[in-house]
mmCIF file as Biopython writes it, N, C-alpha, C and O atoms, coordinates in Angstrom:
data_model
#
loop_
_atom_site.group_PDB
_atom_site.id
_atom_site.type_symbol
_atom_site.label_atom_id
_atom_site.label_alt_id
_atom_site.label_comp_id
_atom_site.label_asym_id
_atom_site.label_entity_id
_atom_site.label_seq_id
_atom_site.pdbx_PDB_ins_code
_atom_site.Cartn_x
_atom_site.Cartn_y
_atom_site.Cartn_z
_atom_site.occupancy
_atom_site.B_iso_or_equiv
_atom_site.auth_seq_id
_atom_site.auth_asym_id
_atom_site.pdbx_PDB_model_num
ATOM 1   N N  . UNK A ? 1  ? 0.116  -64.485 -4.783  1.0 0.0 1  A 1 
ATOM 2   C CA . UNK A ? 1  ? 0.705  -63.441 -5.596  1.0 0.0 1  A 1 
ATOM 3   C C  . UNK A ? 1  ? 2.225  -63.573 -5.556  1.0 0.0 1  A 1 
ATOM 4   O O  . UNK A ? 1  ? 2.730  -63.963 -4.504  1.0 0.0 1  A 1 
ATOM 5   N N  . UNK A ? 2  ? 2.740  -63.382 -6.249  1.0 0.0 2  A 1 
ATOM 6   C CA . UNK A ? 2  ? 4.269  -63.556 -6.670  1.0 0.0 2  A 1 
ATOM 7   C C  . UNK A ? 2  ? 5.018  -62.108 -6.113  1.0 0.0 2  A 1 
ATOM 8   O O  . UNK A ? 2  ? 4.739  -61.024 -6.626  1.0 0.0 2  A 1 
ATOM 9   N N  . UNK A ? 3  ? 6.058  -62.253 -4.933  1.0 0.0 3  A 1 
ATOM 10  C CA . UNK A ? 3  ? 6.672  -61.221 -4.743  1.0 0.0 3  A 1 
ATOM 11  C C  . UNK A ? 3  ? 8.004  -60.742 -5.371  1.0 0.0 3  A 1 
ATOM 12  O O  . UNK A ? 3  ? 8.786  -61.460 -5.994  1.0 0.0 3  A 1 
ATOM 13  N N  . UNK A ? 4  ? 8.119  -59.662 -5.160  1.0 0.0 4  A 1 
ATOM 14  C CA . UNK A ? 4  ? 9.423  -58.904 -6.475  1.0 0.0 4  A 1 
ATOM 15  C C  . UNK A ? 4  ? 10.517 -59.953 -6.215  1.0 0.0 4  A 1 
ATOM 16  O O  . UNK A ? 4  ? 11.054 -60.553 -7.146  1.0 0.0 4  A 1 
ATOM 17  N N  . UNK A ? 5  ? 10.800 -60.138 -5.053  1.0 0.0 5  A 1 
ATOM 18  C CA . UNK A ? 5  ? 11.703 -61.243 -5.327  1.0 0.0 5  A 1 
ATOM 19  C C  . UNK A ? 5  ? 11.767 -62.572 -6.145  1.0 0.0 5  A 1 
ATOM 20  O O  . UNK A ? 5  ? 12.766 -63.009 -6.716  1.0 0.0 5  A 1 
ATOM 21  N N  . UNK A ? 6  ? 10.742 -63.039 -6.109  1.0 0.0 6  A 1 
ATOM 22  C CA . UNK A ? 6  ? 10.073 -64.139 -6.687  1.0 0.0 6  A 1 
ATOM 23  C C  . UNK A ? 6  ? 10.491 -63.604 -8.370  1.0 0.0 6  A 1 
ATOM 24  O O  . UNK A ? 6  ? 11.220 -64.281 -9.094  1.0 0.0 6  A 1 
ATOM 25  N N  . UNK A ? 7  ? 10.006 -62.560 -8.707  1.0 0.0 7  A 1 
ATOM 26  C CA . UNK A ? 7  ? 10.147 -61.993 -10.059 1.0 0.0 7  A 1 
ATOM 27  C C  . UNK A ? 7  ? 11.597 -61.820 -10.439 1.0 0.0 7  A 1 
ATOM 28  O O  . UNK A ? 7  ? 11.954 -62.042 -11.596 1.0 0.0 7  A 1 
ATOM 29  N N  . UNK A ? 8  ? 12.544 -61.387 -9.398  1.0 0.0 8  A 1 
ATOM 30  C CA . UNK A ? 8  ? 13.937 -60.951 -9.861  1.0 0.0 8  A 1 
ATOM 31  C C  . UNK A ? 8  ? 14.265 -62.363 -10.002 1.0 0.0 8  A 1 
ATOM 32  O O  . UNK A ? 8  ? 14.703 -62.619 -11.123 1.0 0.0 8  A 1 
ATOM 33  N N  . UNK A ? 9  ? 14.178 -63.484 -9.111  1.0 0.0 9  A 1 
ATOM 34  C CA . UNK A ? 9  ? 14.510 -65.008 -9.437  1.0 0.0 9  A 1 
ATOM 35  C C  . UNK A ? 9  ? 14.258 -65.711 -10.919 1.0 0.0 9  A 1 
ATOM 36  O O  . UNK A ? 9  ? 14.906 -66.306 -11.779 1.0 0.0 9  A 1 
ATOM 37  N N  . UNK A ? 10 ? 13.400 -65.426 -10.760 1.0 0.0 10 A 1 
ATOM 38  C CA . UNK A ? 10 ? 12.595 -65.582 -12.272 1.0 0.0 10 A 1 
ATOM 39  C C  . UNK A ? 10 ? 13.196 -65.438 -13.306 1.0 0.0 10 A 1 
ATOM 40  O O  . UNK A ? 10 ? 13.647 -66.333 -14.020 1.0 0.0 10 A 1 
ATOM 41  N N  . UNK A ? 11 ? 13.260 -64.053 -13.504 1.0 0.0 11 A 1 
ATOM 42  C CA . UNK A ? 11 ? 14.099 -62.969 -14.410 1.0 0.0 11 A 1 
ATOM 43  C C  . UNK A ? 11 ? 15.472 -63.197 -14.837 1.0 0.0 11 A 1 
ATOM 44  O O  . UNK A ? 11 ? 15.901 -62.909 -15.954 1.0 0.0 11 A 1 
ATOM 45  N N  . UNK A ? 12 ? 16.282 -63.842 -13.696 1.0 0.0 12 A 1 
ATOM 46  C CA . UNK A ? 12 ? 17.752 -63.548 -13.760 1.0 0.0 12 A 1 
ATOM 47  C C  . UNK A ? 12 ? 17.780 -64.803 -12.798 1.0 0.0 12 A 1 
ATOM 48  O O  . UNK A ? 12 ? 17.553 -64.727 -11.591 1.0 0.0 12 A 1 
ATOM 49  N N  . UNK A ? 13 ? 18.104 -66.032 -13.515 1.0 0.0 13 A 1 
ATOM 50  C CA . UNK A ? 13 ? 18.788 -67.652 -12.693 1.0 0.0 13 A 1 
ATOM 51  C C  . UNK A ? 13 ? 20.180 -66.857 -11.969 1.0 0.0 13 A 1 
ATOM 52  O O  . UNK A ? 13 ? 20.815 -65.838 -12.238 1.0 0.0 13 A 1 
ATOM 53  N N  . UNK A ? 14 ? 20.261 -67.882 -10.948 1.0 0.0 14 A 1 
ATOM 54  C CA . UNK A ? 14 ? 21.445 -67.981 -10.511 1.0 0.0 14 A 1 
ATOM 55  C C  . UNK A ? 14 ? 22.952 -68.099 -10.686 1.0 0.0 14 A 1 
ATOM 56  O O  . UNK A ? 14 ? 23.242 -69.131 -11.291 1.0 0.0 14 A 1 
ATOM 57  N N  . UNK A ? 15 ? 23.701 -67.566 -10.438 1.0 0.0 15 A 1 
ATOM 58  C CA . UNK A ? 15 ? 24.885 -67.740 -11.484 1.0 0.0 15 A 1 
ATOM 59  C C  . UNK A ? 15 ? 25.664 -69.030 -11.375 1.0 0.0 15 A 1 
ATOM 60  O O  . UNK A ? 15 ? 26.822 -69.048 -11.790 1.0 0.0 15 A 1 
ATOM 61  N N  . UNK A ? 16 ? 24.999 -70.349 -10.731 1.0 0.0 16 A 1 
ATOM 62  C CA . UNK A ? 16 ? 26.018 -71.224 -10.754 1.0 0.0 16 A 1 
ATOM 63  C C  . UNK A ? 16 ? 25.056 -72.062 -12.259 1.0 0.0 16 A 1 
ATOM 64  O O  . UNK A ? 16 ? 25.508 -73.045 -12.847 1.0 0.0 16 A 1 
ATOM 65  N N  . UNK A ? 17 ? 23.682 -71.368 -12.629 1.0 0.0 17 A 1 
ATOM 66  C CA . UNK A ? 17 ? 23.242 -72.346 -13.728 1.0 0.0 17 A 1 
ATOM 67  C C  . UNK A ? 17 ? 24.199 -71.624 -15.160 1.0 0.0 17 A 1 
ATOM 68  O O  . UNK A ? 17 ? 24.124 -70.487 -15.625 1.0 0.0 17 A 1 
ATOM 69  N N  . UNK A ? 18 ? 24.700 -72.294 -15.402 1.0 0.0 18 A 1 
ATOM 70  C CA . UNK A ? 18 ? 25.350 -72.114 -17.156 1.0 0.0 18 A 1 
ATOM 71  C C  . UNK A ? 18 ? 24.450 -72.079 -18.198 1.0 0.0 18 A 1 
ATOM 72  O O  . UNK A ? 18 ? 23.834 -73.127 -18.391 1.0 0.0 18 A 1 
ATOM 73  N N  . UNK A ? 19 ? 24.194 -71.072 -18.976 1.0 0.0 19 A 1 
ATOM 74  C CA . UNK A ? 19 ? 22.766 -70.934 -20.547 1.0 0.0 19 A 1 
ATOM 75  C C  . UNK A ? 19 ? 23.872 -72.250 -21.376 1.0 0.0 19 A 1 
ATOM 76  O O  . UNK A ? 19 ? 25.051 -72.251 -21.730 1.0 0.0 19 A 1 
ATOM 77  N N  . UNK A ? 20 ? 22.842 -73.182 -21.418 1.0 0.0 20 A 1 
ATOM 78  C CA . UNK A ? 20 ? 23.131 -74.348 -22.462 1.0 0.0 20 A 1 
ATOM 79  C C  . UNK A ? 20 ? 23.126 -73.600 -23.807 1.0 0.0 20 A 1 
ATOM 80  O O  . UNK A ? 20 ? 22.532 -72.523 -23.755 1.0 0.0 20 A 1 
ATOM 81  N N  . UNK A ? 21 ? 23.658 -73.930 -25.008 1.0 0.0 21 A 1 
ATOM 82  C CA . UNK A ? 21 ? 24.202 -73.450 -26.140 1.0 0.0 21 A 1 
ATOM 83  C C  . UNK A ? 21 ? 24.239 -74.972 -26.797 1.0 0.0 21 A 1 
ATOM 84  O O  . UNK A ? 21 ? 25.026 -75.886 -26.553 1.0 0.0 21 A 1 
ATOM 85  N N  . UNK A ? 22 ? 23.012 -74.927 -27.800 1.0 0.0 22 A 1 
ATOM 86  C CA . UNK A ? 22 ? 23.315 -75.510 -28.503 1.0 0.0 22 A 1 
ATOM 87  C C  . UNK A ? 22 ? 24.291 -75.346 -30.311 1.0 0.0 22 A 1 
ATOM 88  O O  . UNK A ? 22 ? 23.946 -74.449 -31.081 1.0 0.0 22 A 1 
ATOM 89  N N  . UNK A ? 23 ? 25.293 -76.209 -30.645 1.0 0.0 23 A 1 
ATOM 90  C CA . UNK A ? 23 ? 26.229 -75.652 -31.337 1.0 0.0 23 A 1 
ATOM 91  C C  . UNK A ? 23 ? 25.581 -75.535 -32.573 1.0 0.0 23 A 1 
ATOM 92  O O  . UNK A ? 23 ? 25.754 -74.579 -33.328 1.0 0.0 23 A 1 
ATOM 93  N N  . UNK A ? 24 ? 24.543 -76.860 -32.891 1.0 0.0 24 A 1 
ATOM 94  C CA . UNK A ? 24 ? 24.117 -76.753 -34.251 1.0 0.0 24 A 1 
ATOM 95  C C  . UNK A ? 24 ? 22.854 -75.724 -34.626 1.0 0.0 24 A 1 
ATOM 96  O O  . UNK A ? 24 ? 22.567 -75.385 -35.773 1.0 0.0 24 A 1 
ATOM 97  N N  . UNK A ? 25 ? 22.132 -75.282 -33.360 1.0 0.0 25 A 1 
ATOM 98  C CA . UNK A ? 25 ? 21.667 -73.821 -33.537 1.0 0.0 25 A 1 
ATOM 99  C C  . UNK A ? 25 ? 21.940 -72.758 -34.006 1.0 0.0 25 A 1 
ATOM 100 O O  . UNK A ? 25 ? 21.387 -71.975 -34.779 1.0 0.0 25 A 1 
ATOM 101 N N  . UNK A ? 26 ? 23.450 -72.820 -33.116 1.0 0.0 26 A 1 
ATOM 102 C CA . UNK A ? 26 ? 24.860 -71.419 -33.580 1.0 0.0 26 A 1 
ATOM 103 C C  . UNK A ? 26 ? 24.843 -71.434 -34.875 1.0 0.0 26 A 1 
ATOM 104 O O  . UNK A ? 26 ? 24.723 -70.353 -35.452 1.0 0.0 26 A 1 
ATOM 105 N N  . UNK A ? 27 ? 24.936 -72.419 -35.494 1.0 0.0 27 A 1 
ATOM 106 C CA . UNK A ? 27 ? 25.717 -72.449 -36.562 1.0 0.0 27 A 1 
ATOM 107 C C  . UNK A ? 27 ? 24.441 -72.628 -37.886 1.0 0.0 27 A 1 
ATOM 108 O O  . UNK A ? 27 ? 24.608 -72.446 -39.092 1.0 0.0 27 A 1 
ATOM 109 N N  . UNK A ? 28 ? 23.447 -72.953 -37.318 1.0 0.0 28 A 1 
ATOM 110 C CA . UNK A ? 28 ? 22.389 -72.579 -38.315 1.0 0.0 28 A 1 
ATOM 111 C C  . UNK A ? 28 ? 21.613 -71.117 -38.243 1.0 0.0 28 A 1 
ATOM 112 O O  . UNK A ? 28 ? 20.650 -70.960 -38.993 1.0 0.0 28 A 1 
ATOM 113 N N  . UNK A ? 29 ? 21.916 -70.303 -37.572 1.0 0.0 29 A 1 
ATOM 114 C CA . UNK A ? 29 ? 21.769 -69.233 -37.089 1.0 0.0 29 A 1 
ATOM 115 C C  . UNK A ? 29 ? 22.880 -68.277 -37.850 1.0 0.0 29 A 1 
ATOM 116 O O  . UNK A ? 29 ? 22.377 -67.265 -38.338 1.0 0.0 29 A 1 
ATOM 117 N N  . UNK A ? 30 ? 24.191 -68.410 -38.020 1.0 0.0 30 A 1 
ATOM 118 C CA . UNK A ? 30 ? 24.847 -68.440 -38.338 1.0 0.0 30 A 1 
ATOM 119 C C  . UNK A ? 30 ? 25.030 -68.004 -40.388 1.0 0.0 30 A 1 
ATOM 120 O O  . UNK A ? 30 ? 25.429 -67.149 -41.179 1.0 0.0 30 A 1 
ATOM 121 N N  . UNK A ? 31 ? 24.400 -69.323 -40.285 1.0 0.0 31 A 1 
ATOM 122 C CA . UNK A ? 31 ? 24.095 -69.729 -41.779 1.0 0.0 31 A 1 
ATOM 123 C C  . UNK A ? 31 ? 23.008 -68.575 -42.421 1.0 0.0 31 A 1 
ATOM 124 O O  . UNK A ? 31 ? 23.105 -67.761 -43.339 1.0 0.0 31 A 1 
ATOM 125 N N  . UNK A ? 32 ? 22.064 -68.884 -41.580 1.0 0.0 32 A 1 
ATOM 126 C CA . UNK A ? 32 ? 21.022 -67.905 -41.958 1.0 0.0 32 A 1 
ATOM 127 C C  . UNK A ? 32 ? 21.089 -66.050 -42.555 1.0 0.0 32 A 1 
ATOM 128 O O  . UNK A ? 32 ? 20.676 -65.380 -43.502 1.0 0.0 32 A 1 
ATOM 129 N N  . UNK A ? 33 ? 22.027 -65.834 -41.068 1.0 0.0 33 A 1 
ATOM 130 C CA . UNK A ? 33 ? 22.518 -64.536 -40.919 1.0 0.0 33 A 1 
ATOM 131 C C  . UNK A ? 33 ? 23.474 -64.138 -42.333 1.0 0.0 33 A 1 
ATOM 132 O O  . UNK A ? 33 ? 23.637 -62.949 -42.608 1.0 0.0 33 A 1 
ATOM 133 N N  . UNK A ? 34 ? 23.956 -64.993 -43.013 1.0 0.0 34 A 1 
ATOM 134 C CA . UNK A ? 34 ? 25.202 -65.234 -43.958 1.0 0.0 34 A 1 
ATOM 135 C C  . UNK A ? 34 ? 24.097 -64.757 -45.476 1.0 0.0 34 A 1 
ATOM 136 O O  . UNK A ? 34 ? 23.998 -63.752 -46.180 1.0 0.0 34 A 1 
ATOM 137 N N  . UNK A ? 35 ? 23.374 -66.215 -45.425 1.0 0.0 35 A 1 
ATOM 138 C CA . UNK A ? 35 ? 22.369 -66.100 -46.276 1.0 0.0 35 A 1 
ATOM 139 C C  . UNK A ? 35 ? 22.096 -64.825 -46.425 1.0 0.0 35 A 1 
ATOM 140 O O  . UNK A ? 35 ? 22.667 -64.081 -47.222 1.0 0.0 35 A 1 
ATOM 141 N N  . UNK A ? 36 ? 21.011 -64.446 -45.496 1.0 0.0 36 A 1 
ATOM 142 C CA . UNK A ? 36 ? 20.104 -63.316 -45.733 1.0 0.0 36 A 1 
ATOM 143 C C  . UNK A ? 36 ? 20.725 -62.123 -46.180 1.0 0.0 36 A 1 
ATOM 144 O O  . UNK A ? 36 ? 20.171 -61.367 -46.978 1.0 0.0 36 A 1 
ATOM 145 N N  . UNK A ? 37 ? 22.626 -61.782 -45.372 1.0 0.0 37 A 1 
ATOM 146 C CA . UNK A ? 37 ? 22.899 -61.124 -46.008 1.0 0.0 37 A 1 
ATOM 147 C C  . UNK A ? 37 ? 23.527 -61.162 -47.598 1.0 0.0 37 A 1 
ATOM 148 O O  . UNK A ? 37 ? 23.727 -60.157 -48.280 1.0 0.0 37 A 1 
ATOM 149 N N  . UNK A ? 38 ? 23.760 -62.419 -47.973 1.0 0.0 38 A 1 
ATOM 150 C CA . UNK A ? 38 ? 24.188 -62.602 -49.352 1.0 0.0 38 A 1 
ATOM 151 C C  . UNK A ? 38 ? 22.819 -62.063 -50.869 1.0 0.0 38 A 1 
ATOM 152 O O  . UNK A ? 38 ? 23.011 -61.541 -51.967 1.0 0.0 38 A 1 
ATOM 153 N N  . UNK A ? 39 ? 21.692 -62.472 -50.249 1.0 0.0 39 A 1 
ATOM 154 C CA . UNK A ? 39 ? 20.491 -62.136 -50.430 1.0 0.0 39 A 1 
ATOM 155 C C  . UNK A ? 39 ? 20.145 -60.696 -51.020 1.0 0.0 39 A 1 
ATOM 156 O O  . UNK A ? 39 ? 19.799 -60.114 -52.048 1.0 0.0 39 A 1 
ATOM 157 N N  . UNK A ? 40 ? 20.481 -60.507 -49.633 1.0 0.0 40 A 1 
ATOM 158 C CA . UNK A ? 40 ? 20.460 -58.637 -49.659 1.0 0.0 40 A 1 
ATOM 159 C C  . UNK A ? 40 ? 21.361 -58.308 -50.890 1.0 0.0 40 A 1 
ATOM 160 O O  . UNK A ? 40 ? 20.800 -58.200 -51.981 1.0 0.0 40 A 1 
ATOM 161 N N  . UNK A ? 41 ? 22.665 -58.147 -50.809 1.0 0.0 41 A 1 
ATOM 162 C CA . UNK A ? 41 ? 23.562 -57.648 -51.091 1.0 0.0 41 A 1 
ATOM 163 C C  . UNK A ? 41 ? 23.080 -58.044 -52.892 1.0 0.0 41 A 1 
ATOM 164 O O  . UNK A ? 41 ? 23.054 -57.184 -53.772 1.0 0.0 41 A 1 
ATOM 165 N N  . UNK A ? 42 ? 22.717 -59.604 -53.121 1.0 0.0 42 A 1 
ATOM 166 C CA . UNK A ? 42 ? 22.246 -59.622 -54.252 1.0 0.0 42 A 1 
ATOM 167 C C  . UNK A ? 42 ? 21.027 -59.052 -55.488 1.0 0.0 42 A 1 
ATOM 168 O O  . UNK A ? 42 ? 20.849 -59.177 -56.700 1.0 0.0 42 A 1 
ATOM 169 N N  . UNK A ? 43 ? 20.461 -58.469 -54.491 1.0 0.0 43 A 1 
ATOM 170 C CA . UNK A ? 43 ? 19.237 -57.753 -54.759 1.0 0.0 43 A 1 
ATOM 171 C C  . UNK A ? 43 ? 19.722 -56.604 -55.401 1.0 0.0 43 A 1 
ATOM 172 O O  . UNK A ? 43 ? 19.528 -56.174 -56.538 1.0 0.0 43 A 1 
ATOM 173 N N  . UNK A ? 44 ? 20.439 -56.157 -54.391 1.0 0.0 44 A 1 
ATOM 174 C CA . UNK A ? 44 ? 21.118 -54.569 -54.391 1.0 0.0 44 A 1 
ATOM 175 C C  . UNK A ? 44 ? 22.155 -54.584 -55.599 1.0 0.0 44 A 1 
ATOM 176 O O  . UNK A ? 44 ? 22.333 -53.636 -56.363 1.0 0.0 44 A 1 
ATOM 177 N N  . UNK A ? 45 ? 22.722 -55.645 -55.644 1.0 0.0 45 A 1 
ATOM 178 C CA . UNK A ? 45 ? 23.554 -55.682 -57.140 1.0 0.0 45 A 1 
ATOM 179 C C  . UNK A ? 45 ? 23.185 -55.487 -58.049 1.0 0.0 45 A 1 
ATOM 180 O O  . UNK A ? 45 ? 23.816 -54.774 -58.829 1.0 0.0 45 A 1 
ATOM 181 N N  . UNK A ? 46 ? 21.809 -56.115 -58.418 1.0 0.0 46 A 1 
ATOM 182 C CA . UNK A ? 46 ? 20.814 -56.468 -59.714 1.0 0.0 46 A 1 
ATOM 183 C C  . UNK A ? 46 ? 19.787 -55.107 -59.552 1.0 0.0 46 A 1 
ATOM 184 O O  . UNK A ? 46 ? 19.273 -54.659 -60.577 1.0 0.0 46 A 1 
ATOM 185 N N  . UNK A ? 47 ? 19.576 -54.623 -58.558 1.0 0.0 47 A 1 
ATOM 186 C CA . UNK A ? 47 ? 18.923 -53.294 -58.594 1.0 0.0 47 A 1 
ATOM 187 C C  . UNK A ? 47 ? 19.426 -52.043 -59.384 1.0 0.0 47 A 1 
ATOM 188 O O  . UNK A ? 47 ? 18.865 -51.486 -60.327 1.0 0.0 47 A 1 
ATOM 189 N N  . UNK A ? 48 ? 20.942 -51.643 -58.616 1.0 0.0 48 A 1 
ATOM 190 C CA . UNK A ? 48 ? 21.867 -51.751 -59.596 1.0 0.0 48 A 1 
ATOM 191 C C  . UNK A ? 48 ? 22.618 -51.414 -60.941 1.0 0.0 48 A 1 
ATOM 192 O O  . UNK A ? 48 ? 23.150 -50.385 -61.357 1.0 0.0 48 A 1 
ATOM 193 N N  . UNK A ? 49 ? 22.437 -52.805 -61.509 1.0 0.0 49 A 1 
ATOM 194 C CA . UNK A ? 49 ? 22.303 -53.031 -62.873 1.0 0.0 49 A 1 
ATOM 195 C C  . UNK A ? 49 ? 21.685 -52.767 -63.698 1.0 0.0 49 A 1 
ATOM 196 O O  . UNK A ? 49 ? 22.030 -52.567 -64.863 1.0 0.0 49 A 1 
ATOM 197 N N  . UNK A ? 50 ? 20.221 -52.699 -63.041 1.0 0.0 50 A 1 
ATOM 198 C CA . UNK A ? 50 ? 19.348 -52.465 -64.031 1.0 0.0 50 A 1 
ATOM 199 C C  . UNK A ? 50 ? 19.176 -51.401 -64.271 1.0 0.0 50 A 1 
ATOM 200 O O  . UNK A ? 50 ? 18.626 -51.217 -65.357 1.0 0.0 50 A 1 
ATOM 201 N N  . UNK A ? 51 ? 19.604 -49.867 -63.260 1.0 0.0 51 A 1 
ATOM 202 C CA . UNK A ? 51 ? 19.340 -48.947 -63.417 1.0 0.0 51 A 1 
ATOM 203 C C  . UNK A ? 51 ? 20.882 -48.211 -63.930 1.0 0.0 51 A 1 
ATOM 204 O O  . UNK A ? 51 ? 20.912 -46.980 -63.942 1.0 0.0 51 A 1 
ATOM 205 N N  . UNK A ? 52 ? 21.708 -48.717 -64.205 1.0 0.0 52 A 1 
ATOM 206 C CA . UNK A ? 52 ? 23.192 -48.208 -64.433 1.0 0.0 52 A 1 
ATOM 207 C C  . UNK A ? 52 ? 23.420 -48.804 -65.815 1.0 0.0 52 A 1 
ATOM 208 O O  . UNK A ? 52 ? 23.975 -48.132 -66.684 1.0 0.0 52 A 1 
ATOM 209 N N  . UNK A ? 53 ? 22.931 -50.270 -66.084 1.0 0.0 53 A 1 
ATOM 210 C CA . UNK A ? 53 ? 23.280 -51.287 -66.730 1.0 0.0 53 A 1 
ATOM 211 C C  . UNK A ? 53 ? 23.136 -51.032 -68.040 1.0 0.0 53 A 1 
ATOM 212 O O  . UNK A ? 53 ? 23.421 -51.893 -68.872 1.0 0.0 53 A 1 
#
């Protein structure tokens, strides 16, 4: 059986390990976030329009 300690280890690495970051993730992540809101915002334009237009 796994003791709470075992679990807090688990849970939370040590602070000499550094979270690797990959850049081209960031930045397609990034992209996405951009997108989806350009998306949005385009919807909402043409929604809109049609009812003002």
């Amino acid at each position: 059986m796994i003791s709470d300690v075992d679990c807090t280890r688990l849970a939370m690495p040590s602070g000499s390990e550094e979270p690797q970051r990959d850049p081209e993730l960031k930045r397609k992540a990034w992209l996405a976030v951009f997108l989806s809101s350009a998306v949005f915002w385009a919807v909402v334009a043409l929604l809109i329009w049609k009812f003002w237009g």
